[in-house]
mmCIF entry with sequence, helices, sheets and N, C-alpha, C, O atoms, coordinates in Angstrom:
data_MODEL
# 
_entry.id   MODEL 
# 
_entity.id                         1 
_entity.type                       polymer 
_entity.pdbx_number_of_molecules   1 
# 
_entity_poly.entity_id                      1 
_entity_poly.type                           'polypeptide(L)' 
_entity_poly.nstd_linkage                   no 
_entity_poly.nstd_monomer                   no 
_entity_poly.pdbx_seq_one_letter_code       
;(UNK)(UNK)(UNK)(UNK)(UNK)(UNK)(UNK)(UNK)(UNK)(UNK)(UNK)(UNK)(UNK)(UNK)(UNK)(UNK)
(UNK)(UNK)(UNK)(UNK)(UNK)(UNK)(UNK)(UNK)(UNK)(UNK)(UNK)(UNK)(UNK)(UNK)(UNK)(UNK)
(UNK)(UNK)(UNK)(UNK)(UNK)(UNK)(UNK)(UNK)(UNK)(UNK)(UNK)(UNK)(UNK)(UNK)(UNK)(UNK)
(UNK)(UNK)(UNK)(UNK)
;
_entity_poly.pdbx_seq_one_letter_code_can   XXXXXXXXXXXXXXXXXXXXXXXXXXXXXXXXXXXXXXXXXXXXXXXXXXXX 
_entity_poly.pdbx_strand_id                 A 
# 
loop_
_entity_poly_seq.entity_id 
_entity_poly_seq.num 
_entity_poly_seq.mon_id 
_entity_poly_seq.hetero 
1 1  UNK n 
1 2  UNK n 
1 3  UNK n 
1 4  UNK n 
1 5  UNK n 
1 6  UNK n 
1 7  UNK n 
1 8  UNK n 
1 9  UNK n 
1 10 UNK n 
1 11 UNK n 
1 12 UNK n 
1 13 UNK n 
1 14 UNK n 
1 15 UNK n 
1 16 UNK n 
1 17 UNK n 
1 18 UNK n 
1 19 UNK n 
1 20 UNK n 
1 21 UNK n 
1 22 UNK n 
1 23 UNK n 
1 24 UNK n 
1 25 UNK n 
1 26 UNK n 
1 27 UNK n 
1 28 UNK n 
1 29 UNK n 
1 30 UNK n 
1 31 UNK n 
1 32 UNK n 
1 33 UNK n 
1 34 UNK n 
1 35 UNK n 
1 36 UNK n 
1 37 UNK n 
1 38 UNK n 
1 39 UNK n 
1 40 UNK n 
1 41 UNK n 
1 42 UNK n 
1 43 UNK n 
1 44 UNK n 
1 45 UNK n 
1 46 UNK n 
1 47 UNK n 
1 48 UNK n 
1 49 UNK n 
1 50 UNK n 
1 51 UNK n 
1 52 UNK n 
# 
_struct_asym.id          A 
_struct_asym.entity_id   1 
# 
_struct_conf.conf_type_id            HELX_P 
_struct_conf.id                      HELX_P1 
_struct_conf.pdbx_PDB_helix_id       AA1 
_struct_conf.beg_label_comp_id       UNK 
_struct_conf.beg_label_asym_id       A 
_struct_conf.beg_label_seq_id        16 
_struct_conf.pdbx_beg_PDB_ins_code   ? 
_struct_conf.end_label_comp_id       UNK 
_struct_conf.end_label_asym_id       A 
_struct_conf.end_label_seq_id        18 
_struct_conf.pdbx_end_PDB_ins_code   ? 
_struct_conf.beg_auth_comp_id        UNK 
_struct_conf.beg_auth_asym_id        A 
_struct_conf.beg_auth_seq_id         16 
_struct_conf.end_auth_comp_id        UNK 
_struct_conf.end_auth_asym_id        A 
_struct_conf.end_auth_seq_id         18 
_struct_conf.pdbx_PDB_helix_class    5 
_struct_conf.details                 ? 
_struct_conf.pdbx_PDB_helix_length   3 
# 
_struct_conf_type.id          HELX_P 
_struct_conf_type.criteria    ? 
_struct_conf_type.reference   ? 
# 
loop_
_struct_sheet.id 
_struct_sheet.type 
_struct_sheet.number_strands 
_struct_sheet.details 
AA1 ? 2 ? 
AA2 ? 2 ? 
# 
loop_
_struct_sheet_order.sheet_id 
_struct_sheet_order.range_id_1 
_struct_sheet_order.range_id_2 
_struct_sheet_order.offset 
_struct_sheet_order.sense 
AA1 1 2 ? anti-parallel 
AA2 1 2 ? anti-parallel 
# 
loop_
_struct_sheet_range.sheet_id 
_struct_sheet_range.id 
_struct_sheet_range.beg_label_comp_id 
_struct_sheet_range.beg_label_asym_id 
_struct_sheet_range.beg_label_seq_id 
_struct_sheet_range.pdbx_beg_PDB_ins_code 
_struct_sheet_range.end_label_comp_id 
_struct_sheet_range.end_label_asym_id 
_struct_sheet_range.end_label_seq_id 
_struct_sheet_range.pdbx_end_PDB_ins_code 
_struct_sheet_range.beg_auth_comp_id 
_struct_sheet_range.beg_auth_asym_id 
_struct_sheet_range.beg_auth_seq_id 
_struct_sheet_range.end_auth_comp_id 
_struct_sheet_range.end_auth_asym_id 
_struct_sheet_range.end_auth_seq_id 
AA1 1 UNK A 4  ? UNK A 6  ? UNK A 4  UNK A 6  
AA1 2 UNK A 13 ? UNK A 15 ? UNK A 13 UNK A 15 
AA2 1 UNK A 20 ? UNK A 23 ? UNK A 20 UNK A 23 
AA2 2 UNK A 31 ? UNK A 34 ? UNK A 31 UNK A 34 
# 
loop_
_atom_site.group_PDB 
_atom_site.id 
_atom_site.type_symbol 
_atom_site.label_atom_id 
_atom_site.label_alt_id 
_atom_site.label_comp_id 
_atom_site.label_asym_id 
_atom_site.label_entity_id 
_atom_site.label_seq_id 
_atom_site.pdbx_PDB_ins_code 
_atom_site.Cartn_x 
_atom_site.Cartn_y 
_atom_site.Cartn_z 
_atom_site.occupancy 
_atom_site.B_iso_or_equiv 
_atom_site.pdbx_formal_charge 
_atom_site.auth_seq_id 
_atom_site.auth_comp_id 
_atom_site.auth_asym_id 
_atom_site.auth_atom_id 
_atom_site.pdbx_PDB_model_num 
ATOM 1   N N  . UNK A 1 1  ? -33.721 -45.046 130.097 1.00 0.00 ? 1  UNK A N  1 
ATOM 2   C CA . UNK A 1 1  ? -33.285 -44.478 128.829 1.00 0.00 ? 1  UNK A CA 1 
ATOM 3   C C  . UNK A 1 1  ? -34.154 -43.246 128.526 1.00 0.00 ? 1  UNK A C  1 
ATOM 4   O O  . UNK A 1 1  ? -35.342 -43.540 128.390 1.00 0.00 ? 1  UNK A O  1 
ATOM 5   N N  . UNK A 1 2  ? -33.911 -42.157 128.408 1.00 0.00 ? 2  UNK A N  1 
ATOM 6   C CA . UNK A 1 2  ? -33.946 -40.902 128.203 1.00 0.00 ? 2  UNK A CA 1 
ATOM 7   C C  . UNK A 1 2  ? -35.192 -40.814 126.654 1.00 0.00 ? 2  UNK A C  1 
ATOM 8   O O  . UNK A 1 2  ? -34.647 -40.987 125.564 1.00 0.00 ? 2  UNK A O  1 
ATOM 9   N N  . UNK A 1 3  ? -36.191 -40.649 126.646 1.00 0.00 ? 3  UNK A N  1 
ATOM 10  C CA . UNK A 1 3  ? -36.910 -40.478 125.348 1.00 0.00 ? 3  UNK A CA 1 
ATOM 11  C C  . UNK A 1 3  ? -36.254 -39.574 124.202 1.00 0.00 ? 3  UNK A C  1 
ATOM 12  O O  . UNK A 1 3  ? -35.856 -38.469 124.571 1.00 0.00 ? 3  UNK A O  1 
ATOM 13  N N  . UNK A 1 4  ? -36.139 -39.824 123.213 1.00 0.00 ? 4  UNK A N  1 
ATOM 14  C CA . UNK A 1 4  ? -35.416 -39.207 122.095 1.00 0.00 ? 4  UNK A CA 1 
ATOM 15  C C  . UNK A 1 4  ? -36.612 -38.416 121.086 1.00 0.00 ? 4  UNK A C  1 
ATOM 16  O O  . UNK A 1 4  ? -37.680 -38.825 120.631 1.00 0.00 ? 4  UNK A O  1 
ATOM 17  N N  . UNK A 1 5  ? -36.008 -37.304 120.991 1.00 0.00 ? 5  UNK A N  1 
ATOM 18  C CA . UNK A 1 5  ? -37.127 -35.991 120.347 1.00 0.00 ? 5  UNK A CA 1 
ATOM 19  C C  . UNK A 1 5  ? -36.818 -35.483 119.071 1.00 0.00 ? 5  UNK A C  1 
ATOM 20  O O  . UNK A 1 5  ? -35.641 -35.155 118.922 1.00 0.00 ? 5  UNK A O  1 
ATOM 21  N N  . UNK A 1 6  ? -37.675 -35.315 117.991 1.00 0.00 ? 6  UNK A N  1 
ATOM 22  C CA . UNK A 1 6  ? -37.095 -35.398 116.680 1.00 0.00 ? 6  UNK A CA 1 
ATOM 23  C C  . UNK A 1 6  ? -37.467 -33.722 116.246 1.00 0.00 ? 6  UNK A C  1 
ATOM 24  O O  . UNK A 1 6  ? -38.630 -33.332 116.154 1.00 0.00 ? 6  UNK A O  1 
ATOM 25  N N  . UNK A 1 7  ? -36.298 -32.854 116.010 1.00 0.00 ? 7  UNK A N  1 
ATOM 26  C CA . UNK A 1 7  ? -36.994 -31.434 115.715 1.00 0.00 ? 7  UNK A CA 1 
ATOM 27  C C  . UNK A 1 7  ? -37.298 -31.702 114.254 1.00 0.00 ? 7  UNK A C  1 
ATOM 28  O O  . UNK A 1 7  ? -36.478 -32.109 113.431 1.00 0.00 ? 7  UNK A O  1 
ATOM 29  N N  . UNK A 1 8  ? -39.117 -31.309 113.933 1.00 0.00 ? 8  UNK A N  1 
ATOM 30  C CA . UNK A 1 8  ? -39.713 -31.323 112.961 1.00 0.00 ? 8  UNK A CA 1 
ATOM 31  C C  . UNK A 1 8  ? -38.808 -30.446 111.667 1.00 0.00 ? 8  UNK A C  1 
ATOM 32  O O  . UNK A 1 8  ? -38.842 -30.754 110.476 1.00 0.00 ? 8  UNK A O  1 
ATOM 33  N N  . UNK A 1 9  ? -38.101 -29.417 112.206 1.00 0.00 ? 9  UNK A N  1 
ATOM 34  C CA . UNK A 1 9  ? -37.654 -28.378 110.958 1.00 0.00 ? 9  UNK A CA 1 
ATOM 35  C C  . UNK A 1 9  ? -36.260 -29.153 110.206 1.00 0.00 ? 9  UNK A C  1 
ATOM 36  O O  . UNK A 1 9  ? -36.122 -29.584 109.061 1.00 0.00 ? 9  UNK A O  1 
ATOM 37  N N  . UNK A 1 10 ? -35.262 -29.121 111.446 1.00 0.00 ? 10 UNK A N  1 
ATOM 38  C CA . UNK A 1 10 ? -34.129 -29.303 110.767 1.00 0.00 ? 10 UNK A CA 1 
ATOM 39  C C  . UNK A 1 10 ? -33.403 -31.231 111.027 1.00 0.00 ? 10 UNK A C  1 
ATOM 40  O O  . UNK A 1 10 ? -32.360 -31.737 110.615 1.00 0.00 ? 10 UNK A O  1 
ATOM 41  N N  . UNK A 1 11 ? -34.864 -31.978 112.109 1.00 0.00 ? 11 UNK A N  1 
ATOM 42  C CA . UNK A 1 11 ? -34.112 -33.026 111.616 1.00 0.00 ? 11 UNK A CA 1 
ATOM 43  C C  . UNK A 1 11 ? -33.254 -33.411 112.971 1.00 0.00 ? 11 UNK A C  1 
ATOM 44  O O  . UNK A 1 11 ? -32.951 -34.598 113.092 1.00 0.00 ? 11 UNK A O  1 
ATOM 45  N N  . UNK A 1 12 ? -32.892 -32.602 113.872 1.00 0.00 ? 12 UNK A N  1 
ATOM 46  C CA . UNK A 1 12 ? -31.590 -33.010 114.838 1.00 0.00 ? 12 UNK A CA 1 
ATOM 47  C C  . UNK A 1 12 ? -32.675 -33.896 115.530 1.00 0.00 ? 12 UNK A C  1 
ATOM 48  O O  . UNK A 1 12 ? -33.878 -33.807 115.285 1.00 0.00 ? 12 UNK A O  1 
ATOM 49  N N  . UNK A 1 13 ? -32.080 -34.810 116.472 1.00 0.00 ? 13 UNK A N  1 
ATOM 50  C CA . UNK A 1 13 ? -32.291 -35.686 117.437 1.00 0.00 ? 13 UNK A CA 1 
ATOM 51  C C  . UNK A 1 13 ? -31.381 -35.712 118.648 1.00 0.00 ? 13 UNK A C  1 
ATOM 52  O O  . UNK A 1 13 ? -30.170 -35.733 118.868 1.00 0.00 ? 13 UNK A O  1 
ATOM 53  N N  . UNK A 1 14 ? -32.311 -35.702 119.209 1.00 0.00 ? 14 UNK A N  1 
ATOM 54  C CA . UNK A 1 14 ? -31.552 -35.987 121.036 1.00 0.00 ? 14 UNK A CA 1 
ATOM 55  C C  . UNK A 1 14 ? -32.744 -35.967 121.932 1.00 0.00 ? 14 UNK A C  1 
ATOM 56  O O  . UNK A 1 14 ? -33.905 -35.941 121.522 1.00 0.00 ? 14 UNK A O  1 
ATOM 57  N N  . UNK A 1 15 ? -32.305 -35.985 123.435 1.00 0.00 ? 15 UNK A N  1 
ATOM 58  C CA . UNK A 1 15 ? -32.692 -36.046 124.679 1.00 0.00 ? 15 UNK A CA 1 
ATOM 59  C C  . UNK A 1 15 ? -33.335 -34.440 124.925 1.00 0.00 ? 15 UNK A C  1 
ATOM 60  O O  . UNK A 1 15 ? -32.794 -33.438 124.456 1.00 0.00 ? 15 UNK A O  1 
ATOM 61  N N  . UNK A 1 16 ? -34.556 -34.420 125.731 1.00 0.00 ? 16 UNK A N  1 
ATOM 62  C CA . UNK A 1 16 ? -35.593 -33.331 126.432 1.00 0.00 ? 16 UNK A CA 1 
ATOM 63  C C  . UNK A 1 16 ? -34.230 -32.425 127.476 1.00 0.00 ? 16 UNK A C  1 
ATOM 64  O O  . UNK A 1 16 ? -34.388 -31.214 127.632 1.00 0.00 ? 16 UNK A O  1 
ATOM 65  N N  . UNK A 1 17 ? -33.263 -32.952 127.970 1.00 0.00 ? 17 UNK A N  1 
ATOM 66  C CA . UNK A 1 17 ? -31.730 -32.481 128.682 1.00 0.00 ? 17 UNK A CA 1 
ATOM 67  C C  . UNK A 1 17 ? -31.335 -31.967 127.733 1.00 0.00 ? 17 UNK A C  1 
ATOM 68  O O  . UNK A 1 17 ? -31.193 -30.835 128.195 1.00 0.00 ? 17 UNK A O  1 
ATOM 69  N N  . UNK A 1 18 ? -30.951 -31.876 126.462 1.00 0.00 ? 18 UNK A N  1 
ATOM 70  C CA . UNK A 1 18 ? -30.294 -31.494 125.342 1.00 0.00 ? 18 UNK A CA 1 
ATOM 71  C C  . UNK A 1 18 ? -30.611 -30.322 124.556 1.00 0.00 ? 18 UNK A C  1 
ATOM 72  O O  . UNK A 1 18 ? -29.947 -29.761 123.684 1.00 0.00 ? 18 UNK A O  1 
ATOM 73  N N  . UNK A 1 19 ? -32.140 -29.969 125.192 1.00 0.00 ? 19 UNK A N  1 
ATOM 74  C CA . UNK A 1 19 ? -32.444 -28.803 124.780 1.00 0.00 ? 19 UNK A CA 1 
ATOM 75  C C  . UNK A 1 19 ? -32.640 -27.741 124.996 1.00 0.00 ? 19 UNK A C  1 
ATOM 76  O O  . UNK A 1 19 ? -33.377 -27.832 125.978 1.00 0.00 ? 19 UNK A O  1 
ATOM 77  N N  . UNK A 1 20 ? -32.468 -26.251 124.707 1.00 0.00 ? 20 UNK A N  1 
ATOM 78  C CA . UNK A 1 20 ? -32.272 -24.996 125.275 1.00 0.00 ? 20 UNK A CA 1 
ATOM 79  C C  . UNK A 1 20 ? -33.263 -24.541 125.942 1.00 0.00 ? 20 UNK A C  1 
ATOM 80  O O  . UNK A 1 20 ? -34.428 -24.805 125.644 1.00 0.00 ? 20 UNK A O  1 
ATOM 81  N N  . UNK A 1 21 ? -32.935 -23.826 126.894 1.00 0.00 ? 21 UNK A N  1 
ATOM 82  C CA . UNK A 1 21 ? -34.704 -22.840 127.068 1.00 0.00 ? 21 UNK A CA 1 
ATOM 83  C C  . UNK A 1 21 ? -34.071 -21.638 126.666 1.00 0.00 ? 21 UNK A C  1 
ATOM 84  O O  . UNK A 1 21 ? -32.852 -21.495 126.568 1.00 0.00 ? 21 UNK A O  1 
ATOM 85  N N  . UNK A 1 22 ? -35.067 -20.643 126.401 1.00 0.00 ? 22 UNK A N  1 
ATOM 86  C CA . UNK A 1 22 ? -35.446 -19.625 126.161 1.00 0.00 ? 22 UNK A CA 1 
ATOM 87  C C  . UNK A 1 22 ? -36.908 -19.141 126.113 1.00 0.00 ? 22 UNK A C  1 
ATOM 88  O O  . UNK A 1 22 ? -37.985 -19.674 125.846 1.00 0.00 ? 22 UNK A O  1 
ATOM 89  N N  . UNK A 1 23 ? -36.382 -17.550 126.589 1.00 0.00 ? 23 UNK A N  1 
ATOM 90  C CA . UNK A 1 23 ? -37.180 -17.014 127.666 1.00 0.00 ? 23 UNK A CA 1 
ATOM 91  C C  . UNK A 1 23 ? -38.560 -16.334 126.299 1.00 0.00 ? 23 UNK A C  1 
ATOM 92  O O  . UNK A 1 23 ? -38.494 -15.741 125.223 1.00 0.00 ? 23 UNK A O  1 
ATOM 93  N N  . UNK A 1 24 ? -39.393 -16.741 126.966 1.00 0.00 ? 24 UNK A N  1 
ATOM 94  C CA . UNK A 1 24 ? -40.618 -15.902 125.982 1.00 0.00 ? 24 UNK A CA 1 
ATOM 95  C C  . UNK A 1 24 ? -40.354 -14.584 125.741 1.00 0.00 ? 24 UNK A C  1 
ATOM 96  O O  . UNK A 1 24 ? -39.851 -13.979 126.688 1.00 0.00 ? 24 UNK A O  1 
ATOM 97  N N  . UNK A 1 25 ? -40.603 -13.817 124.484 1.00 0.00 ? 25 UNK A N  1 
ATOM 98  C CA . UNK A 1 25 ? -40.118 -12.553 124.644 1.00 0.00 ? 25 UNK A CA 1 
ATOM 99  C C  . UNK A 1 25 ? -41.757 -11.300 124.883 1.00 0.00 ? 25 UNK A C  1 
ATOM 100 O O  . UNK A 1 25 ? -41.621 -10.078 124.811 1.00 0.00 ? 25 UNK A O  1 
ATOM 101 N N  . UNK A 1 26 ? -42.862 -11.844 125.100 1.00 0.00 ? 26 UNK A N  1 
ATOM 102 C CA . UNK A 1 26 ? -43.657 -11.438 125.450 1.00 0.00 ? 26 UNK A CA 1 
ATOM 103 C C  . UNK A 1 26 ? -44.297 -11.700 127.055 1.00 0.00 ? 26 UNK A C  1 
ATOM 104 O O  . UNK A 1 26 ? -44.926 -10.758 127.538 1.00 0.00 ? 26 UNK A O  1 
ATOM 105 N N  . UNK A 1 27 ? -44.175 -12.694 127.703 1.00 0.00 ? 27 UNK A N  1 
ATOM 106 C CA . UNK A 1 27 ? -44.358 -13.373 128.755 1.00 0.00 ? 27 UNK A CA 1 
ATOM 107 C C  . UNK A 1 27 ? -42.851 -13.762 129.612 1.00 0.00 ? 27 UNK A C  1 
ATOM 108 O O  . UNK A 1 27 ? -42.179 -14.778 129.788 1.00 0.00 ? 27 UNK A O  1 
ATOM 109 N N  . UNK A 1 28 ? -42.784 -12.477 129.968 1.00 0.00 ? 28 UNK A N  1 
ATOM 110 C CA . UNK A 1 28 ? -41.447 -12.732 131.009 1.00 0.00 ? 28 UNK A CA 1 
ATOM 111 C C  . UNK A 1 28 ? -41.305 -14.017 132.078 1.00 0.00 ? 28 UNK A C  1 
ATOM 112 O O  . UNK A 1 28 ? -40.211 -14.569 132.199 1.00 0.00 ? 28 UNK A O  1 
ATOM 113 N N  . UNK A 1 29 ? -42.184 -14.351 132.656 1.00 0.00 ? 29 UNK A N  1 
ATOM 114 C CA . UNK A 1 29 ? -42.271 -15.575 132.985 1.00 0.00 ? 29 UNK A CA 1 
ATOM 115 C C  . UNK A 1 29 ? -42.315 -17.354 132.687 1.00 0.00 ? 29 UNK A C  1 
ATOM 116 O O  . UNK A 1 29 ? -42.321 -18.378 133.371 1.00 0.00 ? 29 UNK A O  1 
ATOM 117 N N  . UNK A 1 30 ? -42.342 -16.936 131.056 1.00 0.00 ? 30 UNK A N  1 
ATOM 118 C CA . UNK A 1 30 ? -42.658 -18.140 130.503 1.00 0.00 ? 30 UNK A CA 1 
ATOM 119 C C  . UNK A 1 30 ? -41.243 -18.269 130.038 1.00 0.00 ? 30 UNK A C  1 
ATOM 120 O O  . UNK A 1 30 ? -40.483 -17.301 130.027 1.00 0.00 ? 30 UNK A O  1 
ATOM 121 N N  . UNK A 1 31 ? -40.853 -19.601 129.612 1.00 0.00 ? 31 UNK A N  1 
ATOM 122 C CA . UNK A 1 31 ? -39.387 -19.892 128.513 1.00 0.00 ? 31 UNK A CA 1 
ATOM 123 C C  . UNK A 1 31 ? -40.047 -21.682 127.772 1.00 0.00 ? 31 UNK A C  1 
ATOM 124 O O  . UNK A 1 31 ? -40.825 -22.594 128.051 1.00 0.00 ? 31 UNK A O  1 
ATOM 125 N N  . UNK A 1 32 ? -39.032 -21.242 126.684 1.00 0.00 ? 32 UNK A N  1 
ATOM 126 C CA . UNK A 1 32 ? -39.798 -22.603 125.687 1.00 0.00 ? 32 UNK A CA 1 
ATOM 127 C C  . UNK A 1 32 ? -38.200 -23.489 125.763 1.00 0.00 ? 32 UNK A C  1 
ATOM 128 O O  . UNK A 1 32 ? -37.080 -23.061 126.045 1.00 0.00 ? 32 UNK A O  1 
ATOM 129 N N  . UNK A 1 33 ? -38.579 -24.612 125.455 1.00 0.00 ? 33 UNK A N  1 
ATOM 130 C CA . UNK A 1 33 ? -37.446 -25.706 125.252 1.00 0.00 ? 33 UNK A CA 1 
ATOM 131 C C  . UNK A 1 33 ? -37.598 -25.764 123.610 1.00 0.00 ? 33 UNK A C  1 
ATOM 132 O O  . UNK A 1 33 ? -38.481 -26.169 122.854 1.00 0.00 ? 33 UNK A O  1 
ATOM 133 N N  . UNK A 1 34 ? -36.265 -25.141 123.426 1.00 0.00 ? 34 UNK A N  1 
ATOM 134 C CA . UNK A 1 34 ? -36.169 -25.328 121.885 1.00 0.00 ? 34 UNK A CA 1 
ATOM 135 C C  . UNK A 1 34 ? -35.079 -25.701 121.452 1.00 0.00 ? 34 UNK A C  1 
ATOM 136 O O  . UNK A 1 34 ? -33.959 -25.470 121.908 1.00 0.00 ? 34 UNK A O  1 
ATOM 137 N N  . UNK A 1 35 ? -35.544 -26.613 120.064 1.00 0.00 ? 35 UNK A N  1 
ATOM 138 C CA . UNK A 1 35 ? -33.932 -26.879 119.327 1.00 0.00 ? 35 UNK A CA 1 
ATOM 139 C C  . UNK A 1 35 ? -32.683 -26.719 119.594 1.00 0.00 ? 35 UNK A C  1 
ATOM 140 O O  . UNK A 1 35 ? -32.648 -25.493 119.697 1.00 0.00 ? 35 UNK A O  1 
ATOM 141 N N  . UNK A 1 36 ? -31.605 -27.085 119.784 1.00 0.00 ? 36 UNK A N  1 
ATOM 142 C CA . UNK A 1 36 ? -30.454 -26.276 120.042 1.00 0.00 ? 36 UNK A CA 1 
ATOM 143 C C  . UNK A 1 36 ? -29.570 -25.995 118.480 1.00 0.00 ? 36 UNK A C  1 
ATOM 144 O O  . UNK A 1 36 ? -28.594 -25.247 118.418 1.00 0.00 ? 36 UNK A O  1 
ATOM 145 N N  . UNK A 1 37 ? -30.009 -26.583 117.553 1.00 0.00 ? 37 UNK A N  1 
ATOM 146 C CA . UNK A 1 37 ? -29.462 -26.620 115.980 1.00 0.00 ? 37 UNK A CA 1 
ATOM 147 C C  . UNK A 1 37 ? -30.007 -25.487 115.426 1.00 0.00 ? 37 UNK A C  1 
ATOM 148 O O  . UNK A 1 37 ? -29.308 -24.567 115.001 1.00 0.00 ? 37 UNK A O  1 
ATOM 149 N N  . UNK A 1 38 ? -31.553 -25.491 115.396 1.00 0.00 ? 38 UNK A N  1 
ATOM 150 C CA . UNK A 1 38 ? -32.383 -24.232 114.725 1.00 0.00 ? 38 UNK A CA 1 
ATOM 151 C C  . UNK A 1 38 ? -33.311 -23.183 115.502 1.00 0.00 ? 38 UNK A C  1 
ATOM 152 O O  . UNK A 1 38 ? -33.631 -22.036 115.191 1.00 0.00 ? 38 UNK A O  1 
ATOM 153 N N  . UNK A 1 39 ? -33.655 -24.017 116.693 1.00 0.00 ? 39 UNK A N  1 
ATOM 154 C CA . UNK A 1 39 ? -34.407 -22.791 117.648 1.00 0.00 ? 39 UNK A CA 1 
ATOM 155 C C  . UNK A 1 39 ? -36.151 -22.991 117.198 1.00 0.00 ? 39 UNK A C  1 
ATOM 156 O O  . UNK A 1 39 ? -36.982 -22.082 117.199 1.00 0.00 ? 39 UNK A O  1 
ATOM 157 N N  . UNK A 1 40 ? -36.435 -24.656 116.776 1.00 0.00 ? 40 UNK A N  1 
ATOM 158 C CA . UNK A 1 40 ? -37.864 -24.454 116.718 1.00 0.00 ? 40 UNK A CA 1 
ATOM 159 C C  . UNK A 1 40 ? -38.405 -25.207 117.771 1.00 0.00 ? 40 UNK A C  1 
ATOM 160 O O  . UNK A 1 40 ? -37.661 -25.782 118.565 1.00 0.00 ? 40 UNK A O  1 
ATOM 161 N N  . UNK A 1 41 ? -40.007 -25.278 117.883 1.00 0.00 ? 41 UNK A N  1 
ATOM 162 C CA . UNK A 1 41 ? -40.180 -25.369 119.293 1.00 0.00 ? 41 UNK A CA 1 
ATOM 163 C C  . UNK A 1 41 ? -41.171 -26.199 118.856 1.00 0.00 ? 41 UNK A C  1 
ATOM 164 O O  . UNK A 1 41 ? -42.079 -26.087 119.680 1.00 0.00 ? 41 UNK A O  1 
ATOM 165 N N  . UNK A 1 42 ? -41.503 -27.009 117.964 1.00 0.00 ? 42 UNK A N  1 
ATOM 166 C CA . UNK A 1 42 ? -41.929 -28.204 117.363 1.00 0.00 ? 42 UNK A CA 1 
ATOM 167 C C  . UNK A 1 42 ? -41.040 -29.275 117.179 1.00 0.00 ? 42 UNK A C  1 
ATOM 168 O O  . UNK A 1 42 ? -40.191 -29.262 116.287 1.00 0.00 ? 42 UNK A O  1 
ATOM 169 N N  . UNK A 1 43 ? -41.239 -30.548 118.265 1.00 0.00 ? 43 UNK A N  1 
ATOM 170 C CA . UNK A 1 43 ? -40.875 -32.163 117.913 1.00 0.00 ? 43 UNK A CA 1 
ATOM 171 C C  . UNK A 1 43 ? -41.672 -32.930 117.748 1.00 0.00 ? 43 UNK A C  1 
ATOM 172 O O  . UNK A 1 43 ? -42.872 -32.657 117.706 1.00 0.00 ? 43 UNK A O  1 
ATOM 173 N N  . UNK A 1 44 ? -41.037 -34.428 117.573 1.00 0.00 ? 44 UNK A N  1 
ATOM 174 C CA . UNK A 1 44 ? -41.693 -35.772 117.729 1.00 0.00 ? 44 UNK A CA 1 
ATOM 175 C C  . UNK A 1 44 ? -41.099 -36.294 118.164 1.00 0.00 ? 44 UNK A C  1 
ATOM 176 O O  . UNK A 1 44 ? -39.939 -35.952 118.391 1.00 0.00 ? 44 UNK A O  1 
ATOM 177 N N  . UNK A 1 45 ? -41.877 -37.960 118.668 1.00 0.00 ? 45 UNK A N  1 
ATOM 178 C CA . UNK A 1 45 ? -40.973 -39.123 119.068 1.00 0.00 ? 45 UNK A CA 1 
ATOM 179 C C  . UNK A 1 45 ? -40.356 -39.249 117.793 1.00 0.00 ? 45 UNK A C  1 
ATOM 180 O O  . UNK A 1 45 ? -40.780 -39.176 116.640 1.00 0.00 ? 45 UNK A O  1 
ATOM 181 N N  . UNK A 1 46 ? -38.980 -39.507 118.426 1.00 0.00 ? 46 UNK A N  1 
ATOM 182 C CA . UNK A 1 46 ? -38.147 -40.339 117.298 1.00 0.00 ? 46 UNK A CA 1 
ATOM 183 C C  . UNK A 1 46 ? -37.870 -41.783 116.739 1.00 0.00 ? 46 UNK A C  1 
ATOM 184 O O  . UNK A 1 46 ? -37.266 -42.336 115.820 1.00 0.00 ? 46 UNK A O  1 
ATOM 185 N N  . UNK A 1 47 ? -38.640 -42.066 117.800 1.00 0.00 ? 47 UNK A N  1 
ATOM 186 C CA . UNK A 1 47 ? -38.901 -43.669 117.406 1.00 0.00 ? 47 UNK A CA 1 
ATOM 187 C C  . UNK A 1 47 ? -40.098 -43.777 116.611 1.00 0.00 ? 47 UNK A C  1 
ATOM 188 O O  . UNK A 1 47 ? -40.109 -44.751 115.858 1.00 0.00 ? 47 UNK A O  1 
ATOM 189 N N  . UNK A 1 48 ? -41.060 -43.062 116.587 1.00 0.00 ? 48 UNK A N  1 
ATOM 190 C CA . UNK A 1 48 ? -42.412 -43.116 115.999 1.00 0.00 ? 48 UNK A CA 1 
ATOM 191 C C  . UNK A 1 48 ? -42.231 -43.127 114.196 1.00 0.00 ? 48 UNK A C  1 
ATOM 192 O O  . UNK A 1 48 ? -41.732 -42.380 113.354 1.00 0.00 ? 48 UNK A O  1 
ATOM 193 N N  . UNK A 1 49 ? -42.776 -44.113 114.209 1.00 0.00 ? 49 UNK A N  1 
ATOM 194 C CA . UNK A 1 49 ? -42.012 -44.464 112.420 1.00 0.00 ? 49 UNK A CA 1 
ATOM 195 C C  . UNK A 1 49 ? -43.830 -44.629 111.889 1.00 0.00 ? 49 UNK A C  1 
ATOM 196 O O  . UNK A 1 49 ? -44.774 -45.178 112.457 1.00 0.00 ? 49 UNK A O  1 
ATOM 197 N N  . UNK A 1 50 ? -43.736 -43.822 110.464 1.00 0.00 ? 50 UNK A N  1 
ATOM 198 C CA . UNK A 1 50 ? -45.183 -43.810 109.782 1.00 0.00 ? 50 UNK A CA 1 
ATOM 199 C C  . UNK A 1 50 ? -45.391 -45.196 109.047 1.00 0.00 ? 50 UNK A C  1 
ATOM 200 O O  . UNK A 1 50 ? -44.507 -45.731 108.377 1.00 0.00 ? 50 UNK A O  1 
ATOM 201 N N  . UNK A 1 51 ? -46.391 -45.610 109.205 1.00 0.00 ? 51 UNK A N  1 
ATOM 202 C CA . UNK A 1 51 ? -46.539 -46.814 107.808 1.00 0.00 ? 51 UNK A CA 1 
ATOM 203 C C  . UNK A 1 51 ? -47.562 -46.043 106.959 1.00 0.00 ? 51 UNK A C  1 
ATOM 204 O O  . UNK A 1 51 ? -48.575 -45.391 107.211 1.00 0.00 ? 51 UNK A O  1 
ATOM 205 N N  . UNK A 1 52 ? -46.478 -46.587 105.185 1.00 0.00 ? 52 UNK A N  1 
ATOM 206 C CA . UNK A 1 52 ? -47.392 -46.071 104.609 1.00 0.00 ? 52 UNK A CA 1 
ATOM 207 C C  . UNK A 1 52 ? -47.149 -46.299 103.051 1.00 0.00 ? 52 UNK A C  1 
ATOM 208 O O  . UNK A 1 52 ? -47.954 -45.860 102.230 1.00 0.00 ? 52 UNK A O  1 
# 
């Protein structure tokens, strides 16, 4: 089963497969896996639940 990734901004959930790359725009060699809803490049586990 595929780990499920929670984008911090807008909230979507899915699979590390599910998400875009794009290419660094300073570092031609580099590309980030981002969001495919909003384009941020901050997640979490989505199972990871706070107590509190």
């Amino acid at each position: 089963m595929p780990e499920l990734l929670k984008c911090r901004r807008c909230r979507w959930i899915g699979s590390q497969a599910e998400l875009r790359s794009v290419p660094d725009p300073k570092k031609t060699y580099l590309s980030h896996n981002v969001c495919p809803r909003c384009g941020c490049k901050s997640f979490s586990d989505a199972k990871e639940q706070k107590n509190g």
